[in-house]
SERO-4910 file (N, C-alpha, C, O; in steps of 0.05 Angstrom, whole numbers):
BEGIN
 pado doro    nc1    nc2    nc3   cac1   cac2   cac3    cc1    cc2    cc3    oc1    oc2    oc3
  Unk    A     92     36  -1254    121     32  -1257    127     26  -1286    109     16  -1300
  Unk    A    146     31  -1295    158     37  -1328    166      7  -1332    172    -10  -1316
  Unk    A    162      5  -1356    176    -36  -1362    209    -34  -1358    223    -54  -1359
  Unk    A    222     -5  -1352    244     -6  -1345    251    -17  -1331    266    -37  -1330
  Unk    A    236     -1  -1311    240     -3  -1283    236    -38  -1265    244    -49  -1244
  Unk    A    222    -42  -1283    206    -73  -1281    229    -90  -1285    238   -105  -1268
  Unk    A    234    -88  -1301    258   -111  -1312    281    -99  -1302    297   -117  -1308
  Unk    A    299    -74  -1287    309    -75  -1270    306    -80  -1248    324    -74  -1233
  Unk    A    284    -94  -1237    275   -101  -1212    274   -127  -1212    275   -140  -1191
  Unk    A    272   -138  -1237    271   -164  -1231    297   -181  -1236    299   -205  -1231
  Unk    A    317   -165  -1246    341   -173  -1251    354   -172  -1227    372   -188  -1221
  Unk    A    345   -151  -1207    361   -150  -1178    352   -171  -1164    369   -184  -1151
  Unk    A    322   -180  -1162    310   -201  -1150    325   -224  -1156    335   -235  -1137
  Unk    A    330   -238  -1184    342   -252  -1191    365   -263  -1182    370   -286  -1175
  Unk    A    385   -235  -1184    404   -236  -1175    407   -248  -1148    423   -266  -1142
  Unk    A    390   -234  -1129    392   -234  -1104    384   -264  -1095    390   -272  -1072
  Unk    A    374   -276  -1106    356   -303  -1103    381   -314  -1117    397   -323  -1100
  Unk    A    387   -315  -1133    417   -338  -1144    445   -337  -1125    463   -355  -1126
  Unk    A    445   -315  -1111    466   -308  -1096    463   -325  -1075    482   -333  -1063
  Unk    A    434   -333  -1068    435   -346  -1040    433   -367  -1043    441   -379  -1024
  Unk    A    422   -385  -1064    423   -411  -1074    436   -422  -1080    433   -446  -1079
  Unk    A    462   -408  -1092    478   -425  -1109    498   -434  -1091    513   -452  -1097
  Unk    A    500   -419  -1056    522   -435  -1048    507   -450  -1024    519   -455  -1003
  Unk    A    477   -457  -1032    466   -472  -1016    469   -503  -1031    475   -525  -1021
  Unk    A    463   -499  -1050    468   -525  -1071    497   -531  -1072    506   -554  -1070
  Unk    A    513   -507  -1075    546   -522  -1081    562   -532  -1056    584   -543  -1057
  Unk    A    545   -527  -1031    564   -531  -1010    569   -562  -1001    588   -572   -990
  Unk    A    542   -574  -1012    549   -600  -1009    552   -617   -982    541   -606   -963
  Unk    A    566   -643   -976    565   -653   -944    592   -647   -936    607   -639   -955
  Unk    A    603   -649   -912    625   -638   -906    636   -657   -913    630   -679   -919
  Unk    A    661   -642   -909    684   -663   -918    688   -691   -895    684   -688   -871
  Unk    A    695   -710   -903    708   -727   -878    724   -722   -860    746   -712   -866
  Unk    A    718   -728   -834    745   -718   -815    766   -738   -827    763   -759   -839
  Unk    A    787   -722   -820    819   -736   -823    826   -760   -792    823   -758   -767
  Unk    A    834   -775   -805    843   -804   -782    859   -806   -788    867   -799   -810
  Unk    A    877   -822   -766    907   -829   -768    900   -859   -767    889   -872   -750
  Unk    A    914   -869   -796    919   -894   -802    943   -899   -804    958   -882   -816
  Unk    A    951   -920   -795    983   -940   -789    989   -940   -816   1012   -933   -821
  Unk    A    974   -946   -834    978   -954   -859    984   -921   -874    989   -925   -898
  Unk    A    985   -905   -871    988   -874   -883   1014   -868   -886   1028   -876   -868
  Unk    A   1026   -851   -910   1053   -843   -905   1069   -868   -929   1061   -887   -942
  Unk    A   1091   -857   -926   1112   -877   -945   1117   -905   -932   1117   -926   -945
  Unk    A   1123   -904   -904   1130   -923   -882   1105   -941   -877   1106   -964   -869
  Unk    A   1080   -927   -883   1069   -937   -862   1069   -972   -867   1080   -985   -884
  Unk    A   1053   -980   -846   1040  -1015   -845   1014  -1020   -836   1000  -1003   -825
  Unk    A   1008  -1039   -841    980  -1041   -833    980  -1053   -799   1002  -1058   -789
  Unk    A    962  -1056   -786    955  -1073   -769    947  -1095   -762    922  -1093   -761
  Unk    A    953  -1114   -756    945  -1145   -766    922  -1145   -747    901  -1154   -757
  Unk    A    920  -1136   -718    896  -1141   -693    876  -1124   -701    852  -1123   -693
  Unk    A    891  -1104   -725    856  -1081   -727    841  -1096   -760    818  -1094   -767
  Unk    A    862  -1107   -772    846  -1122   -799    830  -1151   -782    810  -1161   -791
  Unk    A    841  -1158   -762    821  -1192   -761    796  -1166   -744    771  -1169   -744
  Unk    A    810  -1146   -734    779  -1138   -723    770  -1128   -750    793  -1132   -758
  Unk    A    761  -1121   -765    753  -1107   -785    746  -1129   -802    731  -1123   -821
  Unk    A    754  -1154   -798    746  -1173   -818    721  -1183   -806    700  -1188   -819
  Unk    A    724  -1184   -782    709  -1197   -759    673  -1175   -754    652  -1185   -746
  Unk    A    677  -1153   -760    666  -1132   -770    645  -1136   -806    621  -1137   -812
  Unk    A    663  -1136   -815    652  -1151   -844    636  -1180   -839    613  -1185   -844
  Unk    A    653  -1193   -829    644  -1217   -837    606  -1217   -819    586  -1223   -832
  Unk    A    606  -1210   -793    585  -1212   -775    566  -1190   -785    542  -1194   -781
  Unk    A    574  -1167   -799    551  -1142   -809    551  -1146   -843    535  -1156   -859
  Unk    A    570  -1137   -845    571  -1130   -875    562  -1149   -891    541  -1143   -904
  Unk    A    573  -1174   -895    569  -1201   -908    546  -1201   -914    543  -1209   -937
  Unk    A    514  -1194   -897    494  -1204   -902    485  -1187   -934    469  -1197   -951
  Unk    A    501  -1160   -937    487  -1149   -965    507  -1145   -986    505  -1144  -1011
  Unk    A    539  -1141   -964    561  -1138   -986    574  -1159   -997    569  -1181   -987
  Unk    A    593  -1157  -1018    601  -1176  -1036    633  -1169  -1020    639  -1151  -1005
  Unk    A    649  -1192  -1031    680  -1181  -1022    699  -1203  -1049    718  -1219  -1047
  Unk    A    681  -1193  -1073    689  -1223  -1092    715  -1224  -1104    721  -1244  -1118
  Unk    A    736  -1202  -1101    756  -1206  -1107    785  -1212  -1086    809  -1210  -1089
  Unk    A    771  -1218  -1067    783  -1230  -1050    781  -1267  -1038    762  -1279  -1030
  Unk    A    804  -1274  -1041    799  -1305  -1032    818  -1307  -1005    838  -1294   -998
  Unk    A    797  -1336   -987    805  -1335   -964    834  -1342   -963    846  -1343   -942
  Unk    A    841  -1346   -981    878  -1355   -967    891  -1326   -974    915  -1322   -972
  Unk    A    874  -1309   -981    893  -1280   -983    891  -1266   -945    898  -1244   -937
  Unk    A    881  -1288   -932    874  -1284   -907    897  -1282   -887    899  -1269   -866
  Unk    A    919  -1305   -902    930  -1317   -892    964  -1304   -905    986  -1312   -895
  Unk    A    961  -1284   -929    983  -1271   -943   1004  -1256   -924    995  -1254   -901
  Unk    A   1031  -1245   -929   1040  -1225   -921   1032  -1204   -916   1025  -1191   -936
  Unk    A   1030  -1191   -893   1028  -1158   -888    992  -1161   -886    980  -1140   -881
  Unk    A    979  -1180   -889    953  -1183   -880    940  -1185   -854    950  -1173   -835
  Unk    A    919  -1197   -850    907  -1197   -824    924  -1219   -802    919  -1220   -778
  Unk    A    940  -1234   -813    959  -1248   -800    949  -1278   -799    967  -1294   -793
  Unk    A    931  -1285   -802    923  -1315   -796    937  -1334   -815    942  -1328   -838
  Unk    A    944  -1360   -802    949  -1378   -807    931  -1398   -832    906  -1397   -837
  Unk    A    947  -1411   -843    933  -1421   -874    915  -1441   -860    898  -1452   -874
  Unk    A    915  -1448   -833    900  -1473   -822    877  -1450   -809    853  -1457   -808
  Unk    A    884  -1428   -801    862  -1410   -788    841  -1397   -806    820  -1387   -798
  Unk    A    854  -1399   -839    842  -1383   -864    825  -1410   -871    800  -1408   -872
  Unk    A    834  -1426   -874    825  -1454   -876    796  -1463   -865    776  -1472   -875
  Unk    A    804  -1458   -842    779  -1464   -813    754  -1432   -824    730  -1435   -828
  Unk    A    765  -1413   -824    741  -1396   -836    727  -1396   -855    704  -1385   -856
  Unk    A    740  -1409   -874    731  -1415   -912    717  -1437   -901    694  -1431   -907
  Unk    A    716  -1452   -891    704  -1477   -878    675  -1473   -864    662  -1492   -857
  Unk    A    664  -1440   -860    650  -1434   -843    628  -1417   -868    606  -1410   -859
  Unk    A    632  -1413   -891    618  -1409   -906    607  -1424   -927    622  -1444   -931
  Unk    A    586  -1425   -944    575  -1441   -962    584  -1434   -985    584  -1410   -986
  Unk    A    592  -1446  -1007    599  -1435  -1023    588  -1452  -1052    598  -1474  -1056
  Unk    A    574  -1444  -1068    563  -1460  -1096    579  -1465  -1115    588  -1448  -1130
  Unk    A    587  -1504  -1117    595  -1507  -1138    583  -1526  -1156    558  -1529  -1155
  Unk    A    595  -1538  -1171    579  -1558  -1191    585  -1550  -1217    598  -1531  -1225
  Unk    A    572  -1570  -1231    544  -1580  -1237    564  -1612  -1224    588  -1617  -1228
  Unk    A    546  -1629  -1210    548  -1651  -1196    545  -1685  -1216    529  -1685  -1235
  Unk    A    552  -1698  -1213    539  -1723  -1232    511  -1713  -1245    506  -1712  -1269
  Unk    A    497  -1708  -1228    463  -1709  -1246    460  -1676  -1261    440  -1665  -1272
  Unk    A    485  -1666  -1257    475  -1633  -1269    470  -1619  -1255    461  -1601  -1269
  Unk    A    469  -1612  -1230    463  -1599  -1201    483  -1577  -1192    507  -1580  -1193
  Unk    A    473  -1559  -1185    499  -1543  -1173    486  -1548  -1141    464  -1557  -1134
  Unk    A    508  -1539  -1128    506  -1550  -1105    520  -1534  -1076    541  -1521  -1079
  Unk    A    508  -1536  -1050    530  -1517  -1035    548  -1541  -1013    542  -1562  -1000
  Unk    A    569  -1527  -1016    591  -1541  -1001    611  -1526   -984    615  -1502   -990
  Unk    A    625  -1536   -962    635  -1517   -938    662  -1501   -956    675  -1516   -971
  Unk    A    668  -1478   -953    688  -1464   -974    711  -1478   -969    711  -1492   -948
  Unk    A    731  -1479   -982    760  -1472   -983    778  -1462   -981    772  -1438   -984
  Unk    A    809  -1466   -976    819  -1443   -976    830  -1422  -1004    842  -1401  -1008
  Unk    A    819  -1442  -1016    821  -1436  -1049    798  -1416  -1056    802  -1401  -1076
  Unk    A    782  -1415  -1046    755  -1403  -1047    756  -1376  -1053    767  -1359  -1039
  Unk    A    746  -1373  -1071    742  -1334  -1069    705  -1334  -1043    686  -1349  -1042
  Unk    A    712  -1307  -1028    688  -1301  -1012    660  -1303  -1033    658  -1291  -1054
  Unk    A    643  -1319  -1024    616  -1324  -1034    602  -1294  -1035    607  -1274  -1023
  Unk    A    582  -1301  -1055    564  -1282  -1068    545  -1276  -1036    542  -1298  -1026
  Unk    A    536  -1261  -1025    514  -1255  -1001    484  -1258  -1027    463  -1263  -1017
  Unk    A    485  -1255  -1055    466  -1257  -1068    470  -1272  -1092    492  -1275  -1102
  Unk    A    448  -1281  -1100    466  -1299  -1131    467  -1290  -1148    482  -1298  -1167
  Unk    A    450  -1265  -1149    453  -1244  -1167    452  -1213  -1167    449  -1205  -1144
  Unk    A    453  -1198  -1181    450  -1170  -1181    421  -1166  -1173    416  -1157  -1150
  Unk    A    402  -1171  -1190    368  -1179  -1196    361  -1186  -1165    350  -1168  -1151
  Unk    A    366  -1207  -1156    353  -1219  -1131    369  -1199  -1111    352  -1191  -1095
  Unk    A    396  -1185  -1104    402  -1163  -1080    377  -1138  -1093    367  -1122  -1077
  Unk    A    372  -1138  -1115    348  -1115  -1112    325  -1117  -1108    308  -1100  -1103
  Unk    A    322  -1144  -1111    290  -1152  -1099    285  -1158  -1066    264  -1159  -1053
  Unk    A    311  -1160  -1060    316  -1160  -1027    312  -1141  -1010    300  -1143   -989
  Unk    A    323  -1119  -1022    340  -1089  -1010    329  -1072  -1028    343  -1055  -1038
  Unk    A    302  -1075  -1036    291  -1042  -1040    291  -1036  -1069    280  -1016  -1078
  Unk    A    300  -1049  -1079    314  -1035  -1113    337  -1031  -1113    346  -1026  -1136
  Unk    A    354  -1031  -1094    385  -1018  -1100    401  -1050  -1091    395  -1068  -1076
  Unk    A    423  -1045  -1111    444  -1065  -1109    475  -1053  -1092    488  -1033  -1098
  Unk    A    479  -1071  -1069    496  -1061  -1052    523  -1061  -1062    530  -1084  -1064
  Unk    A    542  -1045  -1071    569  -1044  -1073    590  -1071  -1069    595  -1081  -1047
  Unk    A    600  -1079  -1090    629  -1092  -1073    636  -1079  -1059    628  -1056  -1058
  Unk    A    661  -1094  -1036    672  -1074  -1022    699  -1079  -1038    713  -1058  -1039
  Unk    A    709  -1099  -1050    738  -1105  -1058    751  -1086  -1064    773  -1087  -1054
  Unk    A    747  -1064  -1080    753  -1044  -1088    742  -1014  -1068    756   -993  -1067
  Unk    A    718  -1018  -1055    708   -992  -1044    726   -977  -1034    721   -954  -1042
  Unk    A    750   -977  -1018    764   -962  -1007    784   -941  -1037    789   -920  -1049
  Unk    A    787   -961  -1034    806   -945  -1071    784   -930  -1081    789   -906  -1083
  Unk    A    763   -937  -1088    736   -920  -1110    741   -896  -1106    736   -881  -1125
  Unk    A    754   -885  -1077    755   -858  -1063    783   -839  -1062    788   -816  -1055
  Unk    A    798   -858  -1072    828   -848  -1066    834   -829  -1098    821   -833  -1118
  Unk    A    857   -809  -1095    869   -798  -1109    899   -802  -1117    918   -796  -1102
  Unk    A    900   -814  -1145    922   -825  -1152    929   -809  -1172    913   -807  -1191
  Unk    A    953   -794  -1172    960   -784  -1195    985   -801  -1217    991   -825  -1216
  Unk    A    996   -780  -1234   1009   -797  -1263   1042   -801  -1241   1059   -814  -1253
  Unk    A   1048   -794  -1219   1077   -805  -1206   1080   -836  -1203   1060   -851  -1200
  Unk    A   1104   -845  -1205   1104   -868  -1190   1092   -877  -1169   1103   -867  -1149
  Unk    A   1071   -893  -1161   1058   -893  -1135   1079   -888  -1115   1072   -869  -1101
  Unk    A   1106   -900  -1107   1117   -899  -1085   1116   -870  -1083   1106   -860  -1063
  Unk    A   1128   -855  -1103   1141   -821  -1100   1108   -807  -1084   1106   -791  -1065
  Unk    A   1079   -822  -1104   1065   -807  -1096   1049   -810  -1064   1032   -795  -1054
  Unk    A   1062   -833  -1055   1053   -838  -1023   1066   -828  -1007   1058   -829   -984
  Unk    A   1095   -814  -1014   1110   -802  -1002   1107   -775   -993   1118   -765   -973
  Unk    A   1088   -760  -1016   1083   -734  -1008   1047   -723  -1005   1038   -701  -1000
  Unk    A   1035   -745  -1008   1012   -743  -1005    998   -759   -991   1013   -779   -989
  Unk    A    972   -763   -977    959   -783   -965    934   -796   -979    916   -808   -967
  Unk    A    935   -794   -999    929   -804  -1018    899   -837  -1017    876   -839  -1026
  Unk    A    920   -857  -1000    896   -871   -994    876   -864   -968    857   -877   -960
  Unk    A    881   -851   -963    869   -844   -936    840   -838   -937    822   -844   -922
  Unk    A    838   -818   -967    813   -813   -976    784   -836   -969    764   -832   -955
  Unk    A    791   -860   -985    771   -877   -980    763   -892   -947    740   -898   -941
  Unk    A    786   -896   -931    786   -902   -906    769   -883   -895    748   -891   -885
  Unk    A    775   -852   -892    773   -834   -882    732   -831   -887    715   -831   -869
  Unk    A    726   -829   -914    704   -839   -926    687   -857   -911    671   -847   -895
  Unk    A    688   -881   -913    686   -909   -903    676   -893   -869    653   -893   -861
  Unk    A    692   -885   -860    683   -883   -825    665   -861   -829    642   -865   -820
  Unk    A    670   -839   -841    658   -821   -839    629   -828   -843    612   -818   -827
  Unk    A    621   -848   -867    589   -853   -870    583   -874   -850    563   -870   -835
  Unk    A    598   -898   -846    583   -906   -809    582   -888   -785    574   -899   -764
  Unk    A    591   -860   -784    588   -851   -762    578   -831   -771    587   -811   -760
  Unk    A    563   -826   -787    544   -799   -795    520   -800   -797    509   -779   -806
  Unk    A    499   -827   -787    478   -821   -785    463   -811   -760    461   -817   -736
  Unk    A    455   -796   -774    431   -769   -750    415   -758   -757    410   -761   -781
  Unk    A    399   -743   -743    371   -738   -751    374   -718   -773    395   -706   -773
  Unk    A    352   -713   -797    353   -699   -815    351   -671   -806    343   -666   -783
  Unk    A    357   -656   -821    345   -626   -811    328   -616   -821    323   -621   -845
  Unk    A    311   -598   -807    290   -588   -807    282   -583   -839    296   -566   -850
  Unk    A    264   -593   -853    262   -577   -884    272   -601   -900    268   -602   -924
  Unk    A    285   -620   -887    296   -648   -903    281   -666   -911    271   -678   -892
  Unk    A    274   -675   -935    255   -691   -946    268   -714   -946    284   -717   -965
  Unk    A    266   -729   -934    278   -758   -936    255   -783   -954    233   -791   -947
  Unk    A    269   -790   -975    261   -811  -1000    239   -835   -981    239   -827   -957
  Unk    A    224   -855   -983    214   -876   -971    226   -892   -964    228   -908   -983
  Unk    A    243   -904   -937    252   -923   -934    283   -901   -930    294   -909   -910
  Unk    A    294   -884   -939    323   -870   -943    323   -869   -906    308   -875   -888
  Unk    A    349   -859   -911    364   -845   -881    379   -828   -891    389   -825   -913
  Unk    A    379   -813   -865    400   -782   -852    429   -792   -863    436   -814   -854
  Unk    A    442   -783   -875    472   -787   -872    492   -758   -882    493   -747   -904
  Unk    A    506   -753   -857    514   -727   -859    538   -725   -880    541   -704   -892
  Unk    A    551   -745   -883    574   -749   -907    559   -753   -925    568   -741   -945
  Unk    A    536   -766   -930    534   -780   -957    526   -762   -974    505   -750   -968
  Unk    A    541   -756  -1001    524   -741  -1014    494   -739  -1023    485   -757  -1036
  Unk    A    481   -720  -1017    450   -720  -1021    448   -708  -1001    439   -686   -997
  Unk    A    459   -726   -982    440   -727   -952    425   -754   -940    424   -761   -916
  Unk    A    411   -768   -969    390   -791   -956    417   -809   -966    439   -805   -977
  Unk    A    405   -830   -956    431   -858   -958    405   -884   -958    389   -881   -940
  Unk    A    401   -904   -972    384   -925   -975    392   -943   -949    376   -953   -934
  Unk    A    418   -944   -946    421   -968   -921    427   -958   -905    447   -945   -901
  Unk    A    396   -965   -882    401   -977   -857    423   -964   -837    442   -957   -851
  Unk    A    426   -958   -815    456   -947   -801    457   -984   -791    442  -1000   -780
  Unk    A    488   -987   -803    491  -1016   -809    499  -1028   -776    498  -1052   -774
  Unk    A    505  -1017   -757    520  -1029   -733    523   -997   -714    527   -974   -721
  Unk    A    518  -1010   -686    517   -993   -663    536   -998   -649    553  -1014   -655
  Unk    A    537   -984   -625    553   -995   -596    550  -1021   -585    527  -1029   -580
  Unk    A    567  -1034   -581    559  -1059   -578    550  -1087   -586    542  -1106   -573
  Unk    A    556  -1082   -617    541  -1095   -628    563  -1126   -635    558  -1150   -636
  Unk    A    586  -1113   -639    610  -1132   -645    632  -1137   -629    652  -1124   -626
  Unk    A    622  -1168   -615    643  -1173   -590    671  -1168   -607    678  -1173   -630
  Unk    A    688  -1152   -578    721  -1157   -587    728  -1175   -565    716  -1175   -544
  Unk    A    752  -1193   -572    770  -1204   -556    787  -1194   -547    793  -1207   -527
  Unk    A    805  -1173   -553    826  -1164   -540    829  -1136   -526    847  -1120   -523
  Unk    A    798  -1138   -518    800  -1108   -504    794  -1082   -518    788  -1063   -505
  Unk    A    795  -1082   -539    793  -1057   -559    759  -1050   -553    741  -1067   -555
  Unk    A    753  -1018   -544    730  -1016   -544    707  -1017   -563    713  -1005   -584
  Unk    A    678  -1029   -560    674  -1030   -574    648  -1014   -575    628  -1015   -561
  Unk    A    656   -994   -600    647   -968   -594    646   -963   -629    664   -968   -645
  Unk    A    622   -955   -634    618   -937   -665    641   -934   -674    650   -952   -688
  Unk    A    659   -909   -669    671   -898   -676    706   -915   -671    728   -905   -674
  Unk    A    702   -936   -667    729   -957   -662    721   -972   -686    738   -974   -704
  Unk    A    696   -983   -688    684  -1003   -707    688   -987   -735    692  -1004   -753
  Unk    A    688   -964   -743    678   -950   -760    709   -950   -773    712   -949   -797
  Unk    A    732   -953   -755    752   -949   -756    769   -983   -769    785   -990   -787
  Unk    A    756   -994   -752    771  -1025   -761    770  -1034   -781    789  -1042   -794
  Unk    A    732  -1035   -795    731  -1040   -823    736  -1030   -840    740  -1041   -862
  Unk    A    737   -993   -836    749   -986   -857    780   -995   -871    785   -998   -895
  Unk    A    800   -999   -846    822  -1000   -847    827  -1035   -864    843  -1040   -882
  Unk    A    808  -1055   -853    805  -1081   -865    792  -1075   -894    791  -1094   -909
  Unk    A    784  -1053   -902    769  -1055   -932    801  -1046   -941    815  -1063   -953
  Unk    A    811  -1025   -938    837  -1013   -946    851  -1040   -955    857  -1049   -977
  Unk    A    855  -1050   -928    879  -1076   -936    860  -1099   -960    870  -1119   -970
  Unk    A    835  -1091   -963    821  -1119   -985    828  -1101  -1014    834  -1113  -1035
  Unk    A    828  -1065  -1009    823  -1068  -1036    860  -1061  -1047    866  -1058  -1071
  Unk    A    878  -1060  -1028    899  -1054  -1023    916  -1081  -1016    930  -1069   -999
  Unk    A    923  -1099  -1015    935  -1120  -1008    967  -1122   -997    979  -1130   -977
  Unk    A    973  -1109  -1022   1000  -1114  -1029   1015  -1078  -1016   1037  -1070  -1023
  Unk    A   1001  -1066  -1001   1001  -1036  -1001   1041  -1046   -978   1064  -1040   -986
  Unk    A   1035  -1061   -950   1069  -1059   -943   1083  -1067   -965   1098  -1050   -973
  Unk    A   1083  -1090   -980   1107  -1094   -991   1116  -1069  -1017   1139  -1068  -1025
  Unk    A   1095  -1050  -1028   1096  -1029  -1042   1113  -1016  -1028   1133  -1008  -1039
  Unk    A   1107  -1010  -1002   1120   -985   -994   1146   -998   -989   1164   -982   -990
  Unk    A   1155  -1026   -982   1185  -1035   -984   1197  -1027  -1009   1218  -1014  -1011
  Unk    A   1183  -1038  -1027   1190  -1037  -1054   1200  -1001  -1067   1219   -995  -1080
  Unk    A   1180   -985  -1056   1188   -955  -1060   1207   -942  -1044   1216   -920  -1050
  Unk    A   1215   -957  -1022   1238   -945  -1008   1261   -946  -1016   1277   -929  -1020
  Unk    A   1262   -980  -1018   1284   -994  -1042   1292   -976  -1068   1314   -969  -1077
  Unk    A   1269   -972  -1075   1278   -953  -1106   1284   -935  -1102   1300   -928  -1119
  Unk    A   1279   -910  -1078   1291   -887  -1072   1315   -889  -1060   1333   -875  -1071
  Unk    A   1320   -898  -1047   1349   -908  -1033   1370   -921  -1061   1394   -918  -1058
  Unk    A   1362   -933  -1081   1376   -933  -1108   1381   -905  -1125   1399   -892  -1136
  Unk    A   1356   -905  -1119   1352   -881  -1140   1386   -851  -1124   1407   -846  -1135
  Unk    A   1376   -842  -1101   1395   -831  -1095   1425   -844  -1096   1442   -831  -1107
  Unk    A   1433   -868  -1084   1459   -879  -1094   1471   -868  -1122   1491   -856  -1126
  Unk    A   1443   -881  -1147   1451   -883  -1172   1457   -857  -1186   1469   -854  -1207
  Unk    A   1444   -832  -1167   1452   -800  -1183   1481   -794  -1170   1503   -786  -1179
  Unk    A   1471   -804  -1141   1513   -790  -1132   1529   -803  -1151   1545   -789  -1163
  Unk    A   1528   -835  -1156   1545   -843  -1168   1547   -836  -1203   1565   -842  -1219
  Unk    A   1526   -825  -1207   1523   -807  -1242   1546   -787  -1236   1567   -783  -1248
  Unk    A   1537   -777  -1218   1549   -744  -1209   1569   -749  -1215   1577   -747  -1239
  Unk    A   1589   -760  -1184   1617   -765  -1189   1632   -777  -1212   1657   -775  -1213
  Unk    A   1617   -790  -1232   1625   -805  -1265   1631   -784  -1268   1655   -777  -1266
  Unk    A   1609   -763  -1275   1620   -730  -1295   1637   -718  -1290   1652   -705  -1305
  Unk    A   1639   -719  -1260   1659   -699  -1251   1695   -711  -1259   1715   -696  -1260
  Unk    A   1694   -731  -1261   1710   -744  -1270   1718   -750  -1305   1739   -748  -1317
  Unk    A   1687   -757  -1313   1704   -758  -1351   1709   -725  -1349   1732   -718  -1352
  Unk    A   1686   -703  -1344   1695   -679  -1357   1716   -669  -1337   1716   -644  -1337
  Unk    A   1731   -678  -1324   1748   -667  -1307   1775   -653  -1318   1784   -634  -1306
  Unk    A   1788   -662  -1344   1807   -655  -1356   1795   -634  -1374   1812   -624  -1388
  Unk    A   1768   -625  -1378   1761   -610  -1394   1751   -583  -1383   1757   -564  -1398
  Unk    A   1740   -577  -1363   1731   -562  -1341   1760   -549  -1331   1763   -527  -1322
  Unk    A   1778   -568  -1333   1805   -552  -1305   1832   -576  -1328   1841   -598  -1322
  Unk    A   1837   -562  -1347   1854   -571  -1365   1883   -574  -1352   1886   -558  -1334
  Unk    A   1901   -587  -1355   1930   -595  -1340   1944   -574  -1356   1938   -572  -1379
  Unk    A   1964   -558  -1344   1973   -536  -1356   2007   -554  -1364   2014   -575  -1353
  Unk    A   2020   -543  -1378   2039   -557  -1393   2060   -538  -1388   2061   -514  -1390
  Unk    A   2086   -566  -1374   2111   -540  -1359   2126   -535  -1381   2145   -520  -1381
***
């Protein structure tokens, strides 16, 4: 064979081999299914019975590796929140340990929280969650739901109005508690990793965090993966989102101005230029 011929043969090989690779590598994990959250849309609101479940969720699974440090327990007890009472936020801050000090002799020390309290560290440091858990340090969640969302340069209100925008991270959030399953065939899974069909890669370091059954409800709500997967996400939303109903009051308010304040522009013009547009004719 001619070195022509050679190096046209291997340029087709090439070819043919990058053709099939490159949309094995770009295809990536699927997207998240789409969920209907209360909280979605210009209107929406949150749910006060699906945040205490979702807190209730956190607090019994999550807590042991995640952080929630920009949240304090009397934000427990806020507007458009999980609904509890400052004596019920009170009684929960009351149920955790929380380090303060330095004491008369120089001591730091643990004492039952507050309602003043921001949520305690699950670690005291970055260093010691990686000496716990493998080498890897577990995420805040305070922010996790947002980490995922797409915000563009609009006014937030205008841009919740035509997009779903937070939904991204919620939508996220369930998708990786309800995506672990067996690897597929040819899948090299890391030491210690797991299957996770959302997660990018594929392997995921933690654990499938909570099953069927695992988190009593009180009010009947089943308790089922894919309900659970649902509650905390929606309770991370409202941690890293707080203030998300009174926004959307606040953005309705300004559109409902906003239109008043152009009709009433309008009709001004039509009025100063009115003698100039349609001049009074002279008898």
């Amino acid at each position: 064979m001619s070195r022509q011929r050679v190096i046209v043969a291997a340029a087709v090989l090439a070819a043919s081999l990058s053709a099939t690779a490159v949309p094995a590598l770009a295809q990536g994990p699927p997207p998240p299914p789409r969920e209907h959250w209360s909280f979605s849309g210009p209107f929406g609101q949150y749910d006060p019975q699906q945040l205490q479940r979702g807190f209730k969720i956190y607090r019994e699974v999550c807590s042991t590796c995640h952080s929630l440090k920009l949240l304090s327990f009397r934000n427990l007890a806020d507007p458009g929140g999980p609904g509890f009472t400052e004596a019920q936020a009170a009684a929960i801050a009351a149920t955790f340990q929380v380090t303060d000090g330095p004491n008369d002799q120089g001591q730091m020390f643990q004492r039952p929280g507050k309602i003043s309290d921001y949520f305690p560290l699950p670690f005291p440091n970055a260093q010691a969650a990686a000496a716990a858990l493998g080498g890897k340090v577990p995420p805040d969640m305070s922010t996790l739901a947002k980490a995922r969302s797409h915000e563009g340069g609009f006014p937030q209100f205008i841009f919740d109005a035509f997009t779903a925008y937070q939904e991204d991270g919620p939508d996220y959030i369930h998708a990786i508690i309800n995506g672990y399953t067996t690897a597929p065939a040819g899948f090299a899974l890391p030491p210690g990793g797991q299957y996770n069909k959302y997660f990018p890669g594929g392997a995921i370091g933690m654990p499938q965090p909570i099953k069927d059954g695992q988190v009593k409800y009180t009010d009947g709500t089943p308790e089922t993966l894919d309900q659970y997967g649902k509650d905390v996400a929606a309770f991370l939303m409202w941690a890293s989102e707080p203030k998300l109903d009174e926004r959307h009051r606040l953005g309705f308010q300004v559109m409902i101005f906003l239109i008043v304040f152009t009709g009433l522009l309008y009709f001004t013009k039509k009025k100063v230029w009115h003698d100039v547009h349609e001049p009074a004719v002279s008898s």
